[in-house]
N, C-alpha and C positions, 0 to 999 in steps of 0.2 A: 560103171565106175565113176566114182563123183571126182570133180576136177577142180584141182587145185590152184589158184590163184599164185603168180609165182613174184616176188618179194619184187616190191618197188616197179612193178609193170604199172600199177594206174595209183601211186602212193602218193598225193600233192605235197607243195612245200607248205612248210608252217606258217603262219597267217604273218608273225611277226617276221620272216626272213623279207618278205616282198614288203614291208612297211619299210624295213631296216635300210633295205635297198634306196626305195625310190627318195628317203629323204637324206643320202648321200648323195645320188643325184642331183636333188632341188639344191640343196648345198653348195653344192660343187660350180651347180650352173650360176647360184648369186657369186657368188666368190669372183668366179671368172668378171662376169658383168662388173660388176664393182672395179674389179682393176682395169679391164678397159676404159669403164666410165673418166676414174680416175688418170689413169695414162694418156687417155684422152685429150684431158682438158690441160695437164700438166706440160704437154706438146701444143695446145693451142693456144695456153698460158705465154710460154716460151716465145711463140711464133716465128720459131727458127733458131734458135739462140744459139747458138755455137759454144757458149759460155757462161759464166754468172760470174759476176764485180762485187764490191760491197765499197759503197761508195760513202767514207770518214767524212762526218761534217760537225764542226768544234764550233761550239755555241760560247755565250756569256750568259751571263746572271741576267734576266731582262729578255733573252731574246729563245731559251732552250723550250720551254712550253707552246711556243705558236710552233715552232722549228720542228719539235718533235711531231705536233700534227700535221703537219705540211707535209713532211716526211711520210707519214702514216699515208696522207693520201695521194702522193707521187707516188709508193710503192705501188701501192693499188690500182693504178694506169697500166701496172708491166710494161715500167720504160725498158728502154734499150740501145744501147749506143755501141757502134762497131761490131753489131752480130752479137753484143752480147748483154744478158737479161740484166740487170740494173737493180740493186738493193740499196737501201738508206741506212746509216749507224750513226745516231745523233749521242755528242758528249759534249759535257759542261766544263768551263774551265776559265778562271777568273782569267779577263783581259791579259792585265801585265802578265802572267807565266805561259799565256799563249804567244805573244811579242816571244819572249824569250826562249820559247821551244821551237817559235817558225826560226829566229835569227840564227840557232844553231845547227839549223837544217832537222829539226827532231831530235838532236842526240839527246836532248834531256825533255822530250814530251813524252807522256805515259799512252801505252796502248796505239794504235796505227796513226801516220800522218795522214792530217786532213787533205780534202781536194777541195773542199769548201770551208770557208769561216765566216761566222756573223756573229762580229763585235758590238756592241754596243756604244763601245766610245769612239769618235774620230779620234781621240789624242791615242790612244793604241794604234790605230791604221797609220797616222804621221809617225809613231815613235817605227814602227816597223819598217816604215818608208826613208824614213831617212838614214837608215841603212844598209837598202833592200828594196829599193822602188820596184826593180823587175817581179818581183815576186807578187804583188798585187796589182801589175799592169793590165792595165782594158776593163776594169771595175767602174761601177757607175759612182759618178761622184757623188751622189748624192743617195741618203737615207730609202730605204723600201720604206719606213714606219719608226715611229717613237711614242715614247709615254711621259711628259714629265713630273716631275716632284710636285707634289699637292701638300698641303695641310692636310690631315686627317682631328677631326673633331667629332665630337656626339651633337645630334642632327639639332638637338635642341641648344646649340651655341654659335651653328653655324652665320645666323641673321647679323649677329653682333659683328662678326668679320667681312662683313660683305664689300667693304671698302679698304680692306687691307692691301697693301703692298709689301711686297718683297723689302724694299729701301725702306718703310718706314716699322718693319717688324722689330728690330731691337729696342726700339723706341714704346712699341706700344705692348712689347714681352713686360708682365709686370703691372702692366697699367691699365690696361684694358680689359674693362668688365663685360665679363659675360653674361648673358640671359638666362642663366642659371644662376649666378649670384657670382663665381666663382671667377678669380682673374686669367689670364691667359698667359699659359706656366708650358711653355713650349721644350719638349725633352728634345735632347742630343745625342743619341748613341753614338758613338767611339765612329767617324768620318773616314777611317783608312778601311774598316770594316763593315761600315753600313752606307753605302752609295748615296743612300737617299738625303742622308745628314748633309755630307759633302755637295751634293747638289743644290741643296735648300743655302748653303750659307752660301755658294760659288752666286745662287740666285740674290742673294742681299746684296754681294757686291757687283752686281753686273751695271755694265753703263752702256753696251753696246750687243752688236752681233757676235764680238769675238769673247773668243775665250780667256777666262781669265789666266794672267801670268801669275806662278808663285811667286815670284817678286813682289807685287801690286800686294799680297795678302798680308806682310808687316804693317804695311801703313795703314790698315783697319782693325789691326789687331784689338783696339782699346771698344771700340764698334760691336764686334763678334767676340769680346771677353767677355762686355755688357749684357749681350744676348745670353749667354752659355752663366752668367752669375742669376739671372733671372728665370734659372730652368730649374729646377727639382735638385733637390740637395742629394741624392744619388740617380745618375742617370742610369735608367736602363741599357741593360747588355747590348741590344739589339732590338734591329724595327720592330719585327715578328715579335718581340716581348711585351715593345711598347703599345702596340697596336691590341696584343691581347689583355694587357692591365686596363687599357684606356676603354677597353669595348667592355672590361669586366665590372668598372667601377672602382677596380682598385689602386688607380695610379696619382701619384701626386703630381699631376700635370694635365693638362687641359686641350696639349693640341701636339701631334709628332711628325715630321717631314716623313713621307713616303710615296714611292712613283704611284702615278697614277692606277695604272696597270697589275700592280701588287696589291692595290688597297684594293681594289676589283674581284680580286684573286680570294682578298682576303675573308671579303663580306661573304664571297658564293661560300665558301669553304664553313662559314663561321653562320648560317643563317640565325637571323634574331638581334643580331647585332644593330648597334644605330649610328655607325660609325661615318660619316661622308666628307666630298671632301669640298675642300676651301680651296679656289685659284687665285692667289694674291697676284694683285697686276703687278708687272712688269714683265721683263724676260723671263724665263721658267730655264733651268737645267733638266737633262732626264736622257732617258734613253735614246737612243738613237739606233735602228738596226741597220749594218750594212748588207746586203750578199756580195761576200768576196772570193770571185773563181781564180784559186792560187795557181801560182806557176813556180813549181819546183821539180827537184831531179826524183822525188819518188812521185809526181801526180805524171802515170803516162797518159798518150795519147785517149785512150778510153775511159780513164775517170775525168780527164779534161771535157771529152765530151759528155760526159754524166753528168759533172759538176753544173754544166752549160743547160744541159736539161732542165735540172733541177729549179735552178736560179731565174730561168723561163717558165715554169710551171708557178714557182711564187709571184711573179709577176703578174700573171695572169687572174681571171676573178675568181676561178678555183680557188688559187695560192693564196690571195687576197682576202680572199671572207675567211681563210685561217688565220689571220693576224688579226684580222676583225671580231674575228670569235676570242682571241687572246685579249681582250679589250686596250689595243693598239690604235693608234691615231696614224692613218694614212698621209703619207707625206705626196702632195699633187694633186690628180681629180680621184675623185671615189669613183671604179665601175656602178652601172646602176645595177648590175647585178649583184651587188656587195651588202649586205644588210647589217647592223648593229643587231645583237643579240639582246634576247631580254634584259635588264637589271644592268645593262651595260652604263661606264659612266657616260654623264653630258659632254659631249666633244664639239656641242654644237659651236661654243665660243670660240672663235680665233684665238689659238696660242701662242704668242711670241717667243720662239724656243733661241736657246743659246747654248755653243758648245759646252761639251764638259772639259775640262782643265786637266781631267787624266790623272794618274796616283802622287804626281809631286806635288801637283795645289790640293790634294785629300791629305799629305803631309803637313803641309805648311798652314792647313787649317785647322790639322787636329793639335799643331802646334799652339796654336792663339785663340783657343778656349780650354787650354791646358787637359784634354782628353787623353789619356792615358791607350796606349794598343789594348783589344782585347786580349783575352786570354792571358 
């Protein structure tokens, strides 16, 4: 009797079921890997955290681009204060509306109060202070870095100014021929809106270390009216305007006050351009950065210690070639770890810097060259 083979005794599985399989497996097993890898380093990232912060730091015009990379690379340390992990949130906020948002404890600042602030102007840190000293007690008095107001000219006019002053620019606005043919026609954008105007004219009238008083600023009115009659029969809106007619060839003027550190800004951004700049002797106005670790009712214990981190890590030649990379002039010695960056401006000259006068003398000046508010 022949014999029958009985259903599914020696029947293998189909070739594709054992493929199907073991690459559910392999799947399965990167999957796994992957999130341990991950979980891993997220726990060794932490190194113990108990928590994560997010630590508000309120910049100015001037000082938000070094601020933001600095930032960038103290996240990247995974600091940590009080058991807990430590993040950065940089925002920009003209001087005067930050005064006015710390003086009312934040009820009119946008978005979280700061634990850190870097202002630009000392006359913001006295306006806040002298009604409110606690609030930026234990700050270093003096400047991390500054940039001041330069001339910006096309490279081929720069020789003819070589011996220019601050004190003697109204004077030589108009009259002094350039090596280009062409006279030197110094524009003014509107001084309560373009920093750098106000600083250039605060720079004509400086005579000292201090700051000028908006009082001082009548009695030179007829000085700085001189100046502002010998500029372009409509001035440009702004630097940023001036700076691109004047790089473009199509401005009717020949030279435009702007910091140093923006014209920096402006050339990388703009290559081809031939724009540089002029350091007229005398005192220079300009930026000034401070790092200031607030003390208020919403910075607690843990952002005060963040803040303190943070403000340590700028300090240091890390924090430091950040503002060096902003093309920022160090205020004291330079680490020699610190390097200037390519195409960076000349800082080799010693600058004789002078405070800024703060938004009442940027009034009283837009007043006595009869400049009109923007917008």
């Amino acid at each position: 009797m022949a014999r029958h083979t009985s259903d599914g005794s020696r029947r293998g599985l189909a070739p594709w079921v054992i493929v199907t399989a073991i690459a559910v497996l392999v799947i399965a097993g990167a999957t796994t890997a992957y999130l341990f890898i991950v979980n891993g380093s997220d726990d060794q990232a932490s190194g113990g955290c108990t928590g994560q912060v997010v630590l508000p730091i309120t910049t100015s015009a001037g000082s938000t681009a070094a601020i933001r990379s600095a930032a960038a690379g103290f996240d990247a340390t995974a600091p940590s204060a009080r058991s807990t992990c430590v993040t950065t949130e940089v925002s920009e906020m003209p001087g005067d509306q930050a005064v006015q948002a710390l003086a009312s404890n934040w009820l009119a600042g946008p978005g979280p109060a700061p634990g850190v602030w870097v202002p630009t102007s000392e006359a913001d840190l006295t306006t806040l202070e002298s009604t409110d000293s606690a609030m930026t007690a234990g700050r270093d008095p003096d400047p991390m870095a500054g940039s001041p107001v330069v001339l910006a000219v096309r490279d081929q006019d720069a020789q003819a100014l070589s011996t220019l002053s601050w004190a003697t620019l109204p004077s030589a606005a108009g009259a002094t021929v350039l090596s280009s043919g062409d006279k030197l026609i110094v524009a003014l954008p509107e001084p309560v809106a373009n920093r750098a105007t106000s600083y250039a004219l605060q720079s004509v009238l400086a005579t000292g270390a201090a700051a000028i008083d908006p009082a001082a600023v009548p009695t030179a009115a007829a000085q700085l009216d001189a100046l502002a009659k010998a500029g372009p029969p409509i001035q440009p809106g702004t630097t940023t305007e001036a700076l691109t007619q004047l790089a473009g060839g199509r401005a009717a003027f020949t030279a435009v006050p702007v910091v140093e550190s923006e014209l920096a800004a402006f050339t990388a951004a703009n290559p081809g351009t031939s724009l540089v700049a002029v350091h007229p002797v005398g005192p220079s106005v300009g930026d000034e950065l401070y790092g200031v670790p607030l003390t208020a009712q919403w910075v607690t214990p843990t952002l005060r210690e963040a803040g303190a981190e943070f403000l340590a890590y700028l300090r240091s030649p890390a924090g430091q070639q950040f503002l060096v990379d902003a093309d920022l002039r160090l205020t004291g010695s330079t680490p020699a770890t610190v390097t200037a960056p390519a195409g960076a401006p000349d800082t080799g000259t010693e600058n004789q810097t002078q405070p800024d006068g703060g938004p009442a003398v940027a009034t009283a000046l837009a007043q006595a060259i009869g400049a009109h508010p923007a917008g």
